[in-house]
TITI-215409 format. One line per field, with one value per residue (C-alpha): x, y, z; residue number from 1; residue in one letter. Coordinates in steps of 0.2 Angstrom, whole numbers, m for minus. Each point is the difference from the previous one (the first is absolute). Example, Ala and Ser with C-alpha at 12.3 -4.5 7.8 and 13.67 -1.06 7.14 Angstrom:
REM TITI-215409
c1 <- c(62;6)
c2 <- c(m22;17)
c3 <- c(39;m3)
i <- c(1;2)
aa <- c(a;s)
END
This chain:
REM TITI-215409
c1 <- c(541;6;6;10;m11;1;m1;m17;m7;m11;1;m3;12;18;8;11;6;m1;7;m12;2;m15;m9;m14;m1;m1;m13;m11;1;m4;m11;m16;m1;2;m14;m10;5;m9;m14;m4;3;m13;m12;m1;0;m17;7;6;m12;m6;m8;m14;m10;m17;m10;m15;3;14;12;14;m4;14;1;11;12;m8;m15;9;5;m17;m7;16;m6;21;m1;15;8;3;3;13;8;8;10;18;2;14;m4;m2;15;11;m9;5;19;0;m9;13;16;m12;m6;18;m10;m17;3;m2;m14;m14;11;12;17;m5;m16;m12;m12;5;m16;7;14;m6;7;m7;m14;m6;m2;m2;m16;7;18;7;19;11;17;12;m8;10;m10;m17;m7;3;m8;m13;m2;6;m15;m12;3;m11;m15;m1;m4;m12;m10;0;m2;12;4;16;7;m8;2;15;m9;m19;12;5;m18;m11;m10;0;18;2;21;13;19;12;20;15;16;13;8;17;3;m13;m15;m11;m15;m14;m19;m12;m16;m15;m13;m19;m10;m8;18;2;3;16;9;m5;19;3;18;13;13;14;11;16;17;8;m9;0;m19;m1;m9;m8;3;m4;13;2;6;14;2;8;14;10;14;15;9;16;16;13;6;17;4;m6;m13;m18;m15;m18;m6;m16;m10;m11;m12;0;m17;m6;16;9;m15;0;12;1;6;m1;15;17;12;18;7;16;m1;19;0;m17;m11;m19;m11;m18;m1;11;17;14;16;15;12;13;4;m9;m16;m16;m21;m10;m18;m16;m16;m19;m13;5;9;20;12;18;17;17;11;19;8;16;14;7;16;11;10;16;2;19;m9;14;10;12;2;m4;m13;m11;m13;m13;m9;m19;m9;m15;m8;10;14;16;14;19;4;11;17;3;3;m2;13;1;13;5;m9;0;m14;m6;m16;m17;m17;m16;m1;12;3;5;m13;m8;7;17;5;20;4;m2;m12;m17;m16;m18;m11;m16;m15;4;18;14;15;15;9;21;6;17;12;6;18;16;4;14;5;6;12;4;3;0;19;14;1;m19;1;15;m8;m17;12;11;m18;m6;17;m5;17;m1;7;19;6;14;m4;9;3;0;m1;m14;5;8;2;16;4;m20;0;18;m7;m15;11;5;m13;m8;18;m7;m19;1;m12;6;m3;3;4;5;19;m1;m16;m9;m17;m16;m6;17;m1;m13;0;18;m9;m13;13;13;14;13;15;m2;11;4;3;8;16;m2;m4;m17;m3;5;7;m13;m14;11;1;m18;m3;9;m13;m10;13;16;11;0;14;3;7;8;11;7;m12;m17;10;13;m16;m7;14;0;m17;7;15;m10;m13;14;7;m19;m2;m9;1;1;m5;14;m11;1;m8;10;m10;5;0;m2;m20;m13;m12;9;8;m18;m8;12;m2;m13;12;13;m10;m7;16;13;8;14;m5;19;m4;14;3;m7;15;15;m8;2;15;16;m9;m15;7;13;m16;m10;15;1;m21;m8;m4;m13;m4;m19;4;m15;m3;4;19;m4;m1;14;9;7;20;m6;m8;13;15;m1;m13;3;18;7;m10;m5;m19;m15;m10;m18;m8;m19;m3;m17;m2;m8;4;m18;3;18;m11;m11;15;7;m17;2;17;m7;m13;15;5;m21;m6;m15;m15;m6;7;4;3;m3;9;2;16;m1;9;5;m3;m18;10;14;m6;m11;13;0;m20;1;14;m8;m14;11;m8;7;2;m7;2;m19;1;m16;m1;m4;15;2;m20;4;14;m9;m16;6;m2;m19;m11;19;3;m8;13;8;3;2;12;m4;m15;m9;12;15;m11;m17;m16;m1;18;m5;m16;8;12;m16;m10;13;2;m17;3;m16;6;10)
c2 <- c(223;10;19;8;11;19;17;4;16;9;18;7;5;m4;m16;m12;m17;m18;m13;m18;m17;m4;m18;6;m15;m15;13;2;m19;m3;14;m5;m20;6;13;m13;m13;11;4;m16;m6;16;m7;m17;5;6;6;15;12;19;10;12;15;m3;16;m5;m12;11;m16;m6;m16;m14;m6;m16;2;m8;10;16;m4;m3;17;9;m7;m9;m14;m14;m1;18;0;m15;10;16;11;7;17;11;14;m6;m11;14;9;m15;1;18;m5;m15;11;14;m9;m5;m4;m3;17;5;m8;11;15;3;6;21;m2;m6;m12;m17;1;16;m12;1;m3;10;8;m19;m3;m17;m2;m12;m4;m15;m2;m10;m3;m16;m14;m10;4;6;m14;0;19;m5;m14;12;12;m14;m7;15;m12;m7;19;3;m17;5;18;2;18;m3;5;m8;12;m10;m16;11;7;m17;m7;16;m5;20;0;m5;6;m2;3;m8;3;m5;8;m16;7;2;16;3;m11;m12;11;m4;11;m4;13;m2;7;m3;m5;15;10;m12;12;6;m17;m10;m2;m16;0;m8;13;m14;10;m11;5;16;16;16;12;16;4;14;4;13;15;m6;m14;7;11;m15;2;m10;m10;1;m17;13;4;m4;m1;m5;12;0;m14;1;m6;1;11;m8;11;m9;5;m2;m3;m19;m9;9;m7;15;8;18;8;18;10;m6;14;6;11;m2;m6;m3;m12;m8;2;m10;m2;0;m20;3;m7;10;1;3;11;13;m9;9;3;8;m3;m10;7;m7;10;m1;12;8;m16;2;m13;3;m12;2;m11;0;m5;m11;2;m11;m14;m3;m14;m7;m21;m9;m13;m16;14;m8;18;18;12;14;10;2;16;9;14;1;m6;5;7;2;m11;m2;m19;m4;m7;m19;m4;m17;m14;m18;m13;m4;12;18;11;8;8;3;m8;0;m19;m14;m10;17;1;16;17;4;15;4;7;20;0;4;m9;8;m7;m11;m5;m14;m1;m5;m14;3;m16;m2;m6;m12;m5;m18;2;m11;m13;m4;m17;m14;m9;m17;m19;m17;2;15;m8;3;17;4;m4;9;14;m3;m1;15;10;m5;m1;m2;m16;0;12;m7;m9;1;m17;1;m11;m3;m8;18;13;12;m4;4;16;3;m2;14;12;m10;m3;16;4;m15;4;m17;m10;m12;m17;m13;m18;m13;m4;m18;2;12;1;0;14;8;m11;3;18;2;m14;14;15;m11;14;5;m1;m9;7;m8;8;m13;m13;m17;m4;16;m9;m18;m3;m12;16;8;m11;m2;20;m4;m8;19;11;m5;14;m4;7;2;11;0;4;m12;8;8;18;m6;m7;20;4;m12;7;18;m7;m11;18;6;m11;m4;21;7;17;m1;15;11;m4;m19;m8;m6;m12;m14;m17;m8;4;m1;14;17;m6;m6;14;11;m13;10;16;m8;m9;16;14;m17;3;m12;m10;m2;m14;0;m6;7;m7;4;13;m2;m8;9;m7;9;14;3;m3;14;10;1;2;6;18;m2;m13;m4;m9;m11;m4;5;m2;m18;m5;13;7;17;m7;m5;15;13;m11;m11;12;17;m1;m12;1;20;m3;7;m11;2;m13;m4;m9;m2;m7;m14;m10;6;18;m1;m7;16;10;m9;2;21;1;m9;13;13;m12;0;m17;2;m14;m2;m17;m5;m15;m5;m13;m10;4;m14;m12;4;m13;6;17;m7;4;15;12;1;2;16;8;m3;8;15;m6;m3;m18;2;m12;0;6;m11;13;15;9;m4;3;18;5;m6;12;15;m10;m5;1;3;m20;m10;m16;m8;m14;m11;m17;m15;m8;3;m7;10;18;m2;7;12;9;m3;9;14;3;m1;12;13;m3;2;m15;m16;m13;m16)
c3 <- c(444;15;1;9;11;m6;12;4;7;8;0;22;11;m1;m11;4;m3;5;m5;m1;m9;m7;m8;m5;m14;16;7;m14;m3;17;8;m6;0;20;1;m10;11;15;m10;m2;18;3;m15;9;21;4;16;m11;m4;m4;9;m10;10;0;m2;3;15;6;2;m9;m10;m3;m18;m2;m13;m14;7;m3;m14;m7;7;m8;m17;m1;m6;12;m18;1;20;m5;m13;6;m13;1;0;m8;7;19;m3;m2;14;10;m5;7;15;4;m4;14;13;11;14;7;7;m17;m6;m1;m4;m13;2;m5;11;m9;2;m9;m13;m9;m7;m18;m16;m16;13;4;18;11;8;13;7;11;3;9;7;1;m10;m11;m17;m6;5;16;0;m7;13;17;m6;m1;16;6;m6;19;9;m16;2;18;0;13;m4;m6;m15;m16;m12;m10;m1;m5;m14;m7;2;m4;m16;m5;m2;m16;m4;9;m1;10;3;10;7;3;13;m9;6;13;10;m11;m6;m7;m6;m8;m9;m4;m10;m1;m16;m1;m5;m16;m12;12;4;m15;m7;7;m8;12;4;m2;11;5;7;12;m4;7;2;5;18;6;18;12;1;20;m5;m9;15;9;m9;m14;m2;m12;m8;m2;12;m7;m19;m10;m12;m16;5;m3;11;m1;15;9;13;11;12;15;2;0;3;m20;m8;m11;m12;m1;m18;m10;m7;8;2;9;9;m9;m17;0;16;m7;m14;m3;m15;0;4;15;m3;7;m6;11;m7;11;18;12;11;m9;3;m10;m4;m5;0;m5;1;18;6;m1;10;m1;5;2;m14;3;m16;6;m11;m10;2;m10;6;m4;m1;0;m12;8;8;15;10;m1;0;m9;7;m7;m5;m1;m11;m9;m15;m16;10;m6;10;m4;4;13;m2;2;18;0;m4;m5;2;m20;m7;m5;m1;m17;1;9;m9;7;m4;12;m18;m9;m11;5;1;1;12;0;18;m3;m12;3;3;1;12;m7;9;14;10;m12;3;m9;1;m3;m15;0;m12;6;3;m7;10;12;m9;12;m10;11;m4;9;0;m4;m19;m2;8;m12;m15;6;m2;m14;m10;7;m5;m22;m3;m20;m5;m5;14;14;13;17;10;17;15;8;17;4;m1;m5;m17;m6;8;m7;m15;0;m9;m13;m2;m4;m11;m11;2;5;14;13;2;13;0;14;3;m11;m8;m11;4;m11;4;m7;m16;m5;2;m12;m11;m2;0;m12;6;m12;17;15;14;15;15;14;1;m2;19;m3;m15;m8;m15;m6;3;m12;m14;2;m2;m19;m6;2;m5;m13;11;20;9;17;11;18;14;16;11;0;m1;m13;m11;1;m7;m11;m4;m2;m13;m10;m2;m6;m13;m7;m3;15;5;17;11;9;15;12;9;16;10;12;m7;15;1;m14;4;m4;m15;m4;1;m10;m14;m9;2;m9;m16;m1;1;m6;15;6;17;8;15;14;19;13;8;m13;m10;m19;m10;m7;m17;3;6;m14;m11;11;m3;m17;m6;14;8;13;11;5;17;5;17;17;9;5;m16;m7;14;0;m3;m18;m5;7;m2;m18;m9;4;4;m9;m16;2;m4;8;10;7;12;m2;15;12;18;m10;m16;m3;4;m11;m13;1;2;m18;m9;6;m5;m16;m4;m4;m14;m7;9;6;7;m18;m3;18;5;21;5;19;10;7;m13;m14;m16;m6;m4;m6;m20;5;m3;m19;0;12;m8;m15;3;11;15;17;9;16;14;7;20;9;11;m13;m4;m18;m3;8;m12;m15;6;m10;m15;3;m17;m9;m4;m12;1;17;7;16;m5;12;6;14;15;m11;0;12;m9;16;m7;m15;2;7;m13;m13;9;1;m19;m3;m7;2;11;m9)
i <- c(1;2;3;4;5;6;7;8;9;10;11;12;13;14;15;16;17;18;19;20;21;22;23;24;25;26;27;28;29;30;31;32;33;34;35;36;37;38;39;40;41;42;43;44;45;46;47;48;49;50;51;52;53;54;55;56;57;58;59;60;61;62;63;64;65;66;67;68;69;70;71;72;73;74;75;76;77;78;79;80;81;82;83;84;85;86;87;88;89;90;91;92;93;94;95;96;97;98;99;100;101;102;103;104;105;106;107;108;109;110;111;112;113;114;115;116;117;118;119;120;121;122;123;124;125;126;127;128;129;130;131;132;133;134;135;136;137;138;139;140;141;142;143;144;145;146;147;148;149;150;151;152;153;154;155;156;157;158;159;160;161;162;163;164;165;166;167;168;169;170;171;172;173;174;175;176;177;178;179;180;181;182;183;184;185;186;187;188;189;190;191;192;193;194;195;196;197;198;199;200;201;202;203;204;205;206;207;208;209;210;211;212;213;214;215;216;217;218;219;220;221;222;223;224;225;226;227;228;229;230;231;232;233;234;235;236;237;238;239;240;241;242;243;244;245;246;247;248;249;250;251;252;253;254;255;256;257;258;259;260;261;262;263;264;265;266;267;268;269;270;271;272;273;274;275;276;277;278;279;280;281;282;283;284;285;286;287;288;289;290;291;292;293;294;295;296;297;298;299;300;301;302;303;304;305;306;307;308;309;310;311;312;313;314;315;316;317;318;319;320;321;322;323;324;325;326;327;328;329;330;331;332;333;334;335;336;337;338;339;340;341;342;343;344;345;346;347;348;349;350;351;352;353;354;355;356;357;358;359;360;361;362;363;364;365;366;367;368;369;370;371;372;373;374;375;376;377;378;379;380;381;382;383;384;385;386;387;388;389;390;391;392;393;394;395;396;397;398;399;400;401;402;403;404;405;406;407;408;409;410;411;412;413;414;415;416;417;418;419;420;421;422;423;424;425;426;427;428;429;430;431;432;433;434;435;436;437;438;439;440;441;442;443;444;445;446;447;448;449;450;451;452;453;454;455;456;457;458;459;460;461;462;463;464;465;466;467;468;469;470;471;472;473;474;475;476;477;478;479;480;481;482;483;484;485;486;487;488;489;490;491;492;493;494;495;496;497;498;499;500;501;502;503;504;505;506;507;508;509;510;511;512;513;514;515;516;517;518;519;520;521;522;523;524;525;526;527;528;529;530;531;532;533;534;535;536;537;538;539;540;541;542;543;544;545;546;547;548;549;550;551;552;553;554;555;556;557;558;559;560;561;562;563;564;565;566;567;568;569;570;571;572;573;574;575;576;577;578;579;580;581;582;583;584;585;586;587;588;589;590;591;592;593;594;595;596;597;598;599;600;601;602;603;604;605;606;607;608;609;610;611;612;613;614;615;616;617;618;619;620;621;622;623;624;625;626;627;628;629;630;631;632;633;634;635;636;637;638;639;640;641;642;643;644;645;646;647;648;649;650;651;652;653;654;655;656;657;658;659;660;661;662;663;664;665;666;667;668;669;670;671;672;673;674;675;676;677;678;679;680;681;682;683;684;685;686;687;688)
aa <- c(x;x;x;x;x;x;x;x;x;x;x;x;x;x;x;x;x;x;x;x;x;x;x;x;x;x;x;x;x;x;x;x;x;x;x;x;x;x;x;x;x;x;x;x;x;x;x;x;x;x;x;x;x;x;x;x;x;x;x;x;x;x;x;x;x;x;x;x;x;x;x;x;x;x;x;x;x;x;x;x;x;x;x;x;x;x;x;x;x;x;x;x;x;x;x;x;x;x;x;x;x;x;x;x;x;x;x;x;x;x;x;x;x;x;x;x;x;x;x;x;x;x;x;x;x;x;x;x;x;x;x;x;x;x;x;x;x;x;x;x;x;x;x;x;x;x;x;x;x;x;x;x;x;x;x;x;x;x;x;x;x;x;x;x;x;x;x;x;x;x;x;x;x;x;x;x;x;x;x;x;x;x;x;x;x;x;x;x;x;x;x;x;x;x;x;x;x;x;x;x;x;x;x;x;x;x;x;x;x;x;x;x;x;x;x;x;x;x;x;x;x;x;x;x;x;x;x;x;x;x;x;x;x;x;x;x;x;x;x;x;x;x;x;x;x;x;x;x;x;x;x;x;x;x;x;x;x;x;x;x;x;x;x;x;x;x;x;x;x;x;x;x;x;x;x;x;x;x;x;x;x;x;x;x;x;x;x;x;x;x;x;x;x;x;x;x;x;x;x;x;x;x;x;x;x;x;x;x;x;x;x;x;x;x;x;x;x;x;x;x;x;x;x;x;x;x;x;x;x;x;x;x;x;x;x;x;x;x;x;x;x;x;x;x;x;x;x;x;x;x;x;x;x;x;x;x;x;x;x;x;x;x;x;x;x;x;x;x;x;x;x;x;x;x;x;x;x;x;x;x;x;x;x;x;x;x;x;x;x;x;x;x;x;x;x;x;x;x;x;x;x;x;x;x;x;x;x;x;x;x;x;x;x;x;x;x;x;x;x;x;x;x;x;x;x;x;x;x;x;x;x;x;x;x;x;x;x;x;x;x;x;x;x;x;x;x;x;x;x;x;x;x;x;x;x;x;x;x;x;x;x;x;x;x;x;x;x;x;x;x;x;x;x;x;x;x;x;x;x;x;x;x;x;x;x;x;x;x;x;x;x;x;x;x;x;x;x;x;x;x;x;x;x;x;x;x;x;x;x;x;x;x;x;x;x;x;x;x;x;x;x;x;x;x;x;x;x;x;x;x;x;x;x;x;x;x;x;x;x;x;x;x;x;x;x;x;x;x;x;x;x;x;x;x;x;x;x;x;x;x;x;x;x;x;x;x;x;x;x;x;x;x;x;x;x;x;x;x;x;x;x;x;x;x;x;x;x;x;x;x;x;x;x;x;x;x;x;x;x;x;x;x;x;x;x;x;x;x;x;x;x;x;x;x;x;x;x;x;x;x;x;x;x;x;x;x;x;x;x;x;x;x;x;x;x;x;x;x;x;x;x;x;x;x;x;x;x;x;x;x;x;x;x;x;x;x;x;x;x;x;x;x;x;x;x;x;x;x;x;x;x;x;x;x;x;x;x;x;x;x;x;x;x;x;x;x;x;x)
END
C-alpha cells in the first residue's frame, strides 16, 4: 500500500519547506531490476574490470568481474541480488527534494556535504543523482552510460556507473521528484556490506502522492530575501499565507509563528491563515529563530450591491464596510414596468433573506447582492372582438350584471341614442347593449339569454331600431318598452322623461353635450352612470329644444357643458341656459377631444371617479365604446379617450401602483399596443 509521504527532519541550521510529488512504489518496483540489469551486463563484459594495488609488485592488478568477485569471497548470486534499504531510501527522498540542481550536488542546501543526509544517525556511503529523465529507470540508465569512460579510463567521470556496478555496495535506496512543482529529480544511496547491521530494513517506504519535508538551509540563503502570497484581502476572508524564498527559484517555503501589526485589520493562527477583518492597511509577520519577513496586506472593504432582479429602469448604488458591519438597506430605486417592488432578499428567486429597505443588514464574509422583489401587477385588460357585437358583449360579461337586471337596447350602427342612454342606465343599474337596425345579433342573444332580464328597454325609433328586433327581444324579457323622441336630441329627452316615470332620481346636475359628435358625450358616459346624471344632446347649430329646455327648466340646477364653443357655442350657454333657464353652467372643454376627455375625467375626480375601473377607449370611431360606459361608471372609473401621442398616459401617472382594474376596449387597430402600453406603464399596470 502507498502512504502519503510524512515531514522529515533533520535538526541544522534553519527549516524550511518544499513541496515534492513523490512515486516511491514505481521506484521501489523498478530501481533494482535496473541496477541488476547493469550488474549483469558488468558480470558478463570482461572489458570491465577492478583494479587492486599490489603491495608487493607496486602495481595495480585488474581482476574481471567474476574474478573480483571470487577474491571478495561474493558469491554472482549475492553480486546479482542487491537489497533495498529503508533507511537509504529515505536518505534519498531528502536528497531528491535537496539537490535542485547540479550546482547542488555535492552540498546540501545549509552547507553541508551531501553524505551527512542521514536518517536515525544512518548515513549513505555513496550518492549518484540526476536531472531530467522520464523515470528511475532512465536514471539508472543516464548513470550507466558512464560504463564507456570506465572501460576506457578516459578520466571522465564514472563514479555513477562504479556505484551501480561496485560489488561492495551491497543497499541501496533510490527516489524521484516528478517534476510537479519543480525539475525531475532523482538520487540514489548506497551503502556497503560491511554497514548491514545499519541498512538492513529493507521495508519499501511506499511513499505516494504531494508531500511537504522540511529543509535545512544556510542563513544566507534566507538573506536573499522572501516572498509573500498576500496583498490584498476581502474582508472577512481568510487565506493561507505562503513565504517563499527567494533563493532557488521559491523552491523553499519559509514558516514559524505568523503575526500582525494589527490584529484588527488582520489576524493569523499558528498554521498561517489570515483573516481579514477591519478595512485597512497592516503588516503581516512570520518569524523563526532570528529570521522575520514582513508584508503589507490591504484589507478591501466589502460590497454590498443592489440587483433590479427583471427591473426596466433605475438605479441603487451600492455600498462598502467591513465584515460584520452594521448597514441600513437602501431604499428601492429601481423600477419595473407591471410590477411593484416588495422587498430586498439575497436570493433572485426569493428564497433567501429578506431585507425591507431601512432595516439593517450586517456584513458576512464575501460581497453580498441584494436582489428586488416584485409583486406582478394587475393587468391592463384589452377587452376587443372581431366585430363591435363581440367587443360589447366582451364588456357586458365583464360588467357581472346579476341575472334579472334591466337591459338597455341601443343601436349599434350609431351613435346618440347609446350614449343618451348612459345615465339611465346607471339610474336603473342597468348595462347597455347594442343590436343592428333589422337584426339582433348573436353576440347580443345570447348574452340576455344568459342575463334573462326582468325589463328590456329600448332606446331608438323604429328607423334606429326595427320592429321585428323588438319582438324578437320578447322572447328574453315579458316587459319591453321603448322609448323615443323624432331626433337624436328629442330621444335624450325622451331618455330623461322615461328616468322619470320608471323612478330615477335624477341629479340636479346635466350633461349638455353636442349631438352632432360622438366623442365628448362619450367620454362623459361614465360620469353620468356613475353621478345618474341626465345627458341633454342639442345642435350645435339650433341649441337645444323648447321641450328640453322647459324640461331643464324645471329639474335642473347646474349645467356641465362638455365641449368647446364649436361644439357648444357661446349663444347657447349665455342665451338658452343662464338666461333663459337661470342655471349655472361650466364648460369642460380641451383643445382636443382627447384633452376635453382629460378635462371630463378631472372634473370627474371632484364627484370620487378615479382610474380604478377606467376604461381607454379610441377617438377615432366610436362603436367599440359604445357599451363601455356602464362598466366604468360602475366601477367609478373614468372613460378615457386613449391620445396615441401620450396625453392620456400622462394624466393617468398620478395614479401609478393606485389601480388594480382598467381597461382598454378595441383591438389593436381601435387602441395600438404602443398607447396602450403607455397607459399600462403609467398605471403600473402589466401590459394587455
Amino acid at each position: 500500500m502507498a502512504r502519503r509521504p510524512v515531514l522529515q527532519s533533520l535538526p541544522e541550521c534553519q527549516t524550511v519547506y518544499a513541496k515534492q510529488f513523490i512515486n516511491q512504489v514505481d521506484v521501489y518496483n523498478s530501481a533494482l531490476n535496473e541496477v541488476v540489469k547493469w550488474r549483469r551486463d558488468a558480470l558478463n563484459d570482461k572489458q570491465v574490470t577492478f583494479g587492486v594495488y599490489n603491495w608487493q609488485t607496486k602495481q595495480t592488478d585488474y581482476y574481471s568481474v567474476s574474478d573480483y568477485l571470487k577474491k571478495l569471497g561474493i558469491s554472482e548470486n549475492e553480486y546479482l541480488t542487491p537489497k533495498w534499504s529503508n533507511a537509504l531510501e529515505r536518505i534519498a527522498i531528502q536528497r531528491a527534494i535537496e539537490a535542485y540542481s547540479a550546482e547542488d550536488a555535492h552540498t546540501r542546501p545549509n552547507g553541508e556535504s551531501c553524505f551527512r543526509a542521514s536518517y536515525n544517525k544512518i548515513q549513505s556511503e555513496a550518492e549518484i543523482l540526476a536531472w531530467g529523465p522520464a523515470n528511475i529507470s532512465g536514471a539508472i540508465d543516464l548513470w550507466a552510460e558512464e560504463k564507456k569512460d570506465y572501460v576506457q579510463n578516459t578520466g571522465a567521470e564514472v563514479g555513477h556507473y562504479l556505484t551501480l556496478i561496485n560489488p561492495n555496495y551491497e543497499y541501496y535506496g533510490f527516489a524521484a521528484g516528478d517534476g510537479q512543482y519543480y525539475r525531475t529529480t532523482f538520487s540514489g544511496e548506497a551503502g556497503t556490506r560491511s554497514s548491514a547491521a545499519e541498512y538492513s530494513d529493507s521495508t519499501p517506504t511506499n511513499m505516494r502522492g504531494l508531500g511537504q519535508f522540511e529543509v535545512n538551509v544556510d542563513d544566507d540563503d534566507l538573506r536573499e530575501g522572501a516572498t509573500w502570497n498576500l496583498s490584498s484581502m476581502k474582508s472577512g476572508s481568510t487565506q493561507t499565507a505562503k513565504v517563499t524564498l527567494k533563493h532557488r527559484s521559491g523552491r523553499y517555503e519559509f514558516r514559524g509563528t505568523w503575526g500582525s501589526s494589527n490584529a484588527n485589520v488582520i489576524s493569523a493562527n499558528q498554521s498561517g491563515v489570515y483573516t481579514a477583518g477591519k478595512v485597512g492597511t497592516a503588516k503581516a509577520t512570520v518569524s523563526s529563530g532570528s529570521f522575520a519577513f514582513s508584508t503589507d496586506v490591504t484589507v478591501m472593504p466589502l460590497t454590498l450591491k443592489y440587483d433590479g432582479n427583471g427591473a426596466t429602469s433605475g438605479y441603487v448604488a451600492s455600498q462598502t464596510g467591513s465584515h460584520n458591519d452594521e448597514i441600513t438597506v437602501a431604499k428601492n430605486g429601481f423600477s419595473r414596468s407591471g410590477y411593484t417592488f416588495s422587498s430586498w432578499n439575497t436570493k433572485a428567486d426569493g428564497t433567501g433573506t429578506s431585507y425591507a429597505p431601512g432595516s439593517k443588514i450586517t456584513l458576512p464574509a464575501g460581497d453580498t447582492i441584494l436582489y428586488a422583489q416584485w409583486v406582478e401587477n394587475p393587468k391592463l385588460t384589452r377587452l376587443a372582438g372581431q366585430t363591435r357585437y363581440d367587443t360589447m358583449a366582451t364588456i357586458v360579461q365583464h360588467e357581472q350584471t346579476k341575472q334579472g337586471q334591466t337591459v338597455i337596447i341601443a343601436s349599434g350602427e350609431n351613435y346618440p341614442d347609446a350614449l343618451s342612454a348612459s345615465g339611465l342606465a346607471g339610474g336603473l343599474a342597468a348595462t347597455i347593449m347594442l343590436v343592428g337596425s333589422n337584426s339582433l345579433p348573436s353576440q347580443t342573444a345570447n348574452r340576455l339569454a344568459s342575463l334573462k332580464p326582468n325589463r328590456i328597454i329600448i332606446i331608438g325609433g323604429p328607423s334606429a331600431i326595427s320592429k321585428n328586433v323588438e319582438n324578437a327581444l320578447h322572447q328574453y324579457s315579458s316587459t319591453v318598452t321603448r322609448y323615443y323622441g323624432e331626433d337624436r336630441y328629442e330621444t335624450s329627452l325622451a331618455v330623461f322623461k322615461a328616468g322619470q316615470k320608471l323612478g330615477v332620481k335624477w341629479n340636479s346636475t346635466a350633461l349638455m353635450a353636442t349631438g352632432d359628435n360622438y366623442a365628448d358625450a362619450l367620454s362623459a358616459s361614465s360620469l353620468a352612470y356613475a353621478q345618474k346624471m341626465p345627458i341633454f344632446l342639442c345642435s350645435s347649430a339650433s341649441g337645444f329644444s323648447s321641450s328640453q329646455l322647459d324640461a331643464i327648466n324645471k329639474t335642473i340646477k347646474q349645467g356641465l357643458v362638455i365641449g368647446g364653443t364649436s361644439a357648444i357655442p357661446n349663444w347657447i350657454v349665455n342665451s338658452q341656459l343662464q338666461q333663459q333657464q337661470g342655471i349655472s353652467t361650466k364648460r369642460i372643454a380641451g383643445a382636443t377631444r382627447y384633452e376635453t376627455s382629460i378635462e371630463i375625467a378631472k372634473s370627474a375626480e371632484r364627484y370620487g371617479l378615479t382610474a380604478e375601473g377606467s376604461v381607454f377607449a379610441t377617438g377615432a370611431n366610436f362603436p367599440d365604446a359604445l357599451a363601455a360606459g356602464p362598466l366604468a361608471g360602475k366601477k367609478n372609473g373614468f372613460l378615457l379617450l386613449a391620445d396615441p401621442f401620450g396625453t392620456t398616459a400622462q394624466f393617468v401617472q398620478k395614479y401609478k401602483n393606485q389601480v388594480k382594474t382598467a381597461y382598454v376596449v378595441g383591438g389593436e387597430q381601435a387602441v395600438s399596443s404602443t398607447t396602450a402600453n403607455q397607459i399600462a406603464d403609467s398605471l403600473g399596470l402589466r401590459h394587455p
